[in-house]
C-alpha positions in Angstrom: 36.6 40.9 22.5 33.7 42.8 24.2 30.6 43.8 22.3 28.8 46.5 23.5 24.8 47.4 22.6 24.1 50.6 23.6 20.4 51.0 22.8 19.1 47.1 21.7 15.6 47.7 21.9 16.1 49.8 18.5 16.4 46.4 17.2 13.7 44.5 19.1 13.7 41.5 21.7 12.5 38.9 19.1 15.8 38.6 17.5 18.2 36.2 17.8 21.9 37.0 18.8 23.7 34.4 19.8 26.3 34.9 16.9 27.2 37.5 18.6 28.1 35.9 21.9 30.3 33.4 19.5 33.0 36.2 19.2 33.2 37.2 22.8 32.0 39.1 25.8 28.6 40.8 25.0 26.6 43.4 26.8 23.4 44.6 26.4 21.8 48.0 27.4 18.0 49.0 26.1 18.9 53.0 25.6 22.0 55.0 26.2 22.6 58.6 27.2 25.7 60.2 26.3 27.1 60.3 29.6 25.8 56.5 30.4 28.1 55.8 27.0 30.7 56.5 27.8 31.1 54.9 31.1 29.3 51.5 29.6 32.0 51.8 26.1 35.5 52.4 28.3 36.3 48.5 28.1 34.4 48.1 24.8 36.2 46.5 21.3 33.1 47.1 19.0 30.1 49.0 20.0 26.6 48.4 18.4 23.7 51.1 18.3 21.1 52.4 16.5 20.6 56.1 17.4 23.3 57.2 20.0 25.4 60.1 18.8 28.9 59.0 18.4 32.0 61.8 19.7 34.2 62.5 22.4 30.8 63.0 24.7 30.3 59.4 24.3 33.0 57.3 24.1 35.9 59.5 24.8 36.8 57.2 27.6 36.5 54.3 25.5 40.3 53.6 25.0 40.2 50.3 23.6 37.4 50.6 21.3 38.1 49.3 17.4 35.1 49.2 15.5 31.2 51.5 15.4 28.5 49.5 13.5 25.4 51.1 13.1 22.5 49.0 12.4 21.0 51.3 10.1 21.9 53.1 7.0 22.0 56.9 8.1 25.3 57.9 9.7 23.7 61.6 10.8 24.6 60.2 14.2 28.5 59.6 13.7 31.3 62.0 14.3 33.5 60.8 11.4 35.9 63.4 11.9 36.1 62.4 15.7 36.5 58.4 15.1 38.9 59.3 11.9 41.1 61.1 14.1 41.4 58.3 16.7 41.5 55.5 14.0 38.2 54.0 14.8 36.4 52.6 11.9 33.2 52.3 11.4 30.4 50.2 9.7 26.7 51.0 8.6 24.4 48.3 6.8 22.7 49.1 3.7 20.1 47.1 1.6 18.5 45.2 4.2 15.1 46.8 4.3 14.5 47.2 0.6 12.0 44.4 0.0 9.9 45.4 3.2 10.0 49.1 2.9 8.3 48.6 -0.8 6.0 46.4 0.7 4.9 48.8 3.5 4.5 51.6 1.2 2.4 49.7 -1.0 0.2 48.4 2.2 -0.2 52.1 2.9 -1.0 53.1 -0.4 -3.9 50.7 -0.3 -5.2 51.2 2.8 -5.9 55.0 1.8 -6.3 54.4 -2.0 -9.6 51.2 -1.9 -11.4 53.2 1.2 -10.6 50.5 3.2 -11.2 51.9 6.8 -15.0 53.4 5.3 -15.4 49.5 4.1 -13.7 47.9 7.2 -16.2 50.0 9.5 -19.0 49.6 7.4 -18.9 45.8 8.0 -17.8 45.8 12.0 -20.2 48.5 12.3 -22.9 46.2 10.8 -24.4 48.0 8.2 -23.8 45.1 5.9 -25.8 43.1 7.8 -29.2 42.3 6.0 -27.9 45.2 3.7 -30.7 45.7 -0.1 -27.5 44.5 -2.0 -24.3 42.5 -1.5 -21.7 45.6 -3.2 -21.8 48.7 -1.2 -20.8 51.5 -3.8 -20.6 54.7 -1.6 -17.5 55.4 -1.3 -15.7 55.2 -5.3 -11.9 54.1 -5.2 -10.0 53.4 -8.3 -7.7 51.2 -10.3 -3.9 51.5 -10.0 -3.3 51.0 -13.4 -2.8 53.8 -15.8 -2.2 56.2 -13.3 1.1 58.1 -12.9 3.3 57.5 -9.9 5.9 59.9 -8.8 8.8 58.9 -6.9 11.3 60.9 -4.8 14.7 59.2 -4.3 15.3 56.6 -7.0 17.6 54.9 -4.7 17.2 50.5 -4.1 13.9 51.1 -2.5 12.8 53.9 -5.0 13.9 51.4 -7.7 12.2 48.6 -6.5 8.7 50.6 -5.6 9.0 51.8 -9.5 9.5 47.9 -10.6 6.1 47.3 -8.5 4.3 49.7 -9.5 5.2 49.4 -12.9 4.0 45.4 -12.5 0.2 46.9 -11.5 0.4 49.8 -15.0 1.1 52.8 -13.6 3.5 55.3 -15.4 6.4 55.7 -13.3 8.3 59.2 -12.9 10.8 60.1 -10.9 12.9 63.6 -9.5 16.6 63.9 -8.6 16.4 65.6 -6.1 20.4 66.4 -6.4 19.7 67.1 -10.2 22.7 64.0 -10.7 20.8 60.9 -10.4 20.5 59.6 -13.9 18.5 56.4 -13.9 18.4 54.5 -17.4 14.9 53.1 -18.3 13.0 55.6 -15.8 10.9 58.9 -16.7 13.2 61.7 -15.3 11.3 65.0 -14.8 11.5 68.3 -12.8 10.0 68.3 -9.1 6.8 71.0 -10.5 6.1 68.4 -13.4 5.8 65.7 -10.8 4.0 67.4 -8.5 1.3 68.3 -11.1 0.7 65.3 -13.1 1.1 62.5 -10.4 -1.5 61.0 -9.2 0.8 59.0 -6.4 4.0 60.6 -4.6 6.2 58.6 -2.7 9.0 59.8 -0.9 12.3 57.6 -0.3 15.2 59.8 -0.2 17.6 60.7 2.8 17.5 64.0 4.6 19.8 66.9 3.1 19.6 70.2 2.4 18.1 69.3 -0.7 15.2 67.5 0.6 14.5 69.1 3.8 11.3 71.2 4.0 10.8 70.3 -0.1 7.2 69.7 0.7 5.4 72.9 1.6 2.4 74.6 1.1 3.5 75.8 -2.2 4.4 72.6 -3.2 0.9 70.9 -1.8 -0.9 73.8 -4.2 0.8 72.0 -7.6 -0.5 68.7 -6.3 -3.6 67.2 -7.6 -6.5 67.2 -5.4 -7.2 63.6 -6.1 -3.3 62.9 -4.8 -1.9 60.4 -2.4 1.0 61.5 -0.6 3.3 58.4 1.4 6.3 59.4 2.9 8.8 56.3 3.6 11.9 58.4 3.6 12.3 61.1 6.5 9.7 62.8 8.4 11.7 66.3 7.8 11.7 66.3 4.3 7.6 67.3 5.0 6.4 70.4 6.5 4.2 69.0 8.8 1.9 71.9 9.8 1.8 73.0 5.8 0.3 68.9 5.1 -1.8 69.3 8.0 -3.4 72.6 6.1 -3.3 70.8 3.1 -5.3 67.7 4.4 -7.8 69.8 6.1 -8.6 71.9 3.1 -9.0 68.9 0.5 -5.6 70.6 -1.2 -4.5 66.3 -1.2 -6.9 63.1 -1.1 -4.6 61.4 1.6 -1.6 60.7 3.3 0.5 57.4 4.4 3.5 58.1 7.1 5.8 56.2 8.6 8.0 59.0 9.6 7.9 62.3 11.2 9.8 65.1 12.1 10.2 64.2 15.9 10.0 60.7 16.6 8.3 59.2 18.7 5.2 61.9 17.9 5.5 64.7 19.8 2.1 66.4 21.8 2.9 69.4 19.3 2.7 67.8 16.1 -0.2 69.3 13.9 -1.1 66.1 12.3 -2.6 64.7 15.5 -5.4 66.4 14.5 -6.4 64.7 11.9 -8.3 61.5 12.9 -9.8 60.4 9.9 -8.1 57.0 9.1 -9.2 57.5 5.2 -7.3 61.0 4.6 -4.3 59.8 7.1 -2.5 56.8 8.5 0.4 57.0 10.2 2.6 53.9 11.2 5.6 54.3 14.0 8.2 53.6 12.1 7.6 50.1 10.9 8.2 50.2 7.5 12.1 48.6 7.9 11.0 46.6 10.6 9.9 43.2 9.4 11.6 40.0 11.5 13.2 39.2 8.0 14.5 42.7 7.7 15.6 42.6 11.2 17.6 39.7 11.3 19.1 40.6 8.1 20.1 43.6 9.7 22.2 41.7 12.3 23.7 38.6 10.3 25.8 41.9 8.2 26.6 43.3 11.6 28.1 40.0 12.6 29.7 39.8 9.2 31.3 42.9 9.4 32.9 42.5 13.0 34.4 39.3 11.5 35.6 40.8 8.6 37.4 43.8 10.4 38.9 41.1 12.7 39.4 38.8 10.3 38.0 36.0 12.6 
């Protein structure tokens, strides 16, 4: 059997793969055009890859090839119609992130929510030092509990930030954004009523038509003032330019990214104006990436190649 990696650096040096050399030939490439595909997949069995779209462009040379995992959950990047119709299957991993995207949203949420770049600058900047009193109150922050948290895809991870931040007191809310999800034991409510009353939004749905573009400047205008806005789900689902607006005129407190539109961050992007770190953070895409999530994220792979081949 040969293994092909198209693009392993989606996945990081720092994980281990050996199991993967246990079931046969492997080969490794960093990134992968379309054309450099389907050269580097003609001898290929299983192919493994992160973002590399998947059609005839790519691996229509690839005459022996069996099995597609994707180590990720989206399949945007899959020609199902193509691999159906030459009786390739193919494999995606879902599940393995959950713990760590909830975590990262919460770190974000924080980070914006107790001031903590005003307080971390105050101290390095040495203020503190010899300061009249040992509490510096300038800048107010609040308690999480009692406040209302809105959530956007009550998928795993949508579920399991509720179960937090139902643990620190907040009332938890949620919107379908396909108008089917039906979660027992969570606050169902239309996407204006959460908008209005929550006081944290967290997105963690896929991209669709539903959820593409959903927040705009109209949708910023119905927020509270005093809002926090995290987005763990996809950088699309925002209107970048309209949060930019939004951020610059006080429409929203703050927001906590780890995805945009275009990634890596494009010259273009609006919110690269915005440098202060207590109105924005935005992390690179890290929120999935923890070594534990990681390495989760390759033990299913190998799972999944021996379970097709029944090795």
């Amino acid at each position: 059997m040969k293994i092909v990696f198209l693009d392993a650096k989606t996945i990081g040096d720092d994980i281990d793969l050996s199991a993967f050399y246990k079931l046969g030939e492997v080969v490794k490439y960093d990134f992968s055009t379309a054309s450099e595909s389907r050269e580097r997949t003609k001898d290929a069995d299983v192919i493994v890859l992160n973002k590399v779209v998947i059609n005839d462009a790519s691996i229509g040379a690839a005459d022996h090839l069996k099995l597609v995992c994707v180590t990720a959950t989206g399949t945007n990047n899959l020609d199902k119609n193509y691999l159906d119709s030459r009786n390739i299957a193919w494999r995606n991993v879902a599940g393995y992130s959950t713990e760590t995207v909830a975590q990262h949203t919460f770190a974000l949420l924080f980070y914006l929510m107790e001031k903590l770049p005003y307080y971390d600058n105050y101290v390095k900047s040495e203020q503190y030092v010899n300061d009249t009193t040992f509490t510096h109150f300038t800048n107010v922050f609040h308690e999480l509990s009692q406040k209302t948290w809105g959530i956007i895809g009550l998928g795993a991870i949508g579920r399991r930030v509720a179960d937090l931040a139902g643990l620190f007191g907040c009332r938890v809310i949620y919107y379908s954004t396909s108008g089917k999800n039906n979660q027992p034991g969570y606050e169902r409510v239309s996407f204006d009523t959460l908008l209005s009353e929550s006081d944290i939004v967290s997105i963690h749905a896929p991209l669709d038509d539903n959820t593409e573009g959903l927040f705009h400047a109209k949708a910023f205008e119905k927020m509270k003032r005093s809002a926090i806005l995290l987005n763990l789900g996809r950088g699309p689902i925002i209107v970048e330019q309209d949060l930019a607006d939004a951020l610059k005129n006080g429409q929203i407190a703050a927001a906590g990214l780890d995805v945009l539109s275009v990634e890596p961050m494009q010259a273009s992007n609006p919110l690269r104006e915005i440098k202060d770190s207590e109105r924005l953070i935005i992390t690179p895409h890290i929120a999935w990436a923890s070594i534990e999530a990681r390495t989760r994220l390759m033990d299913i792979i190998v799972s999944q190649i021996k379970e097709f081949f029944s090795l």
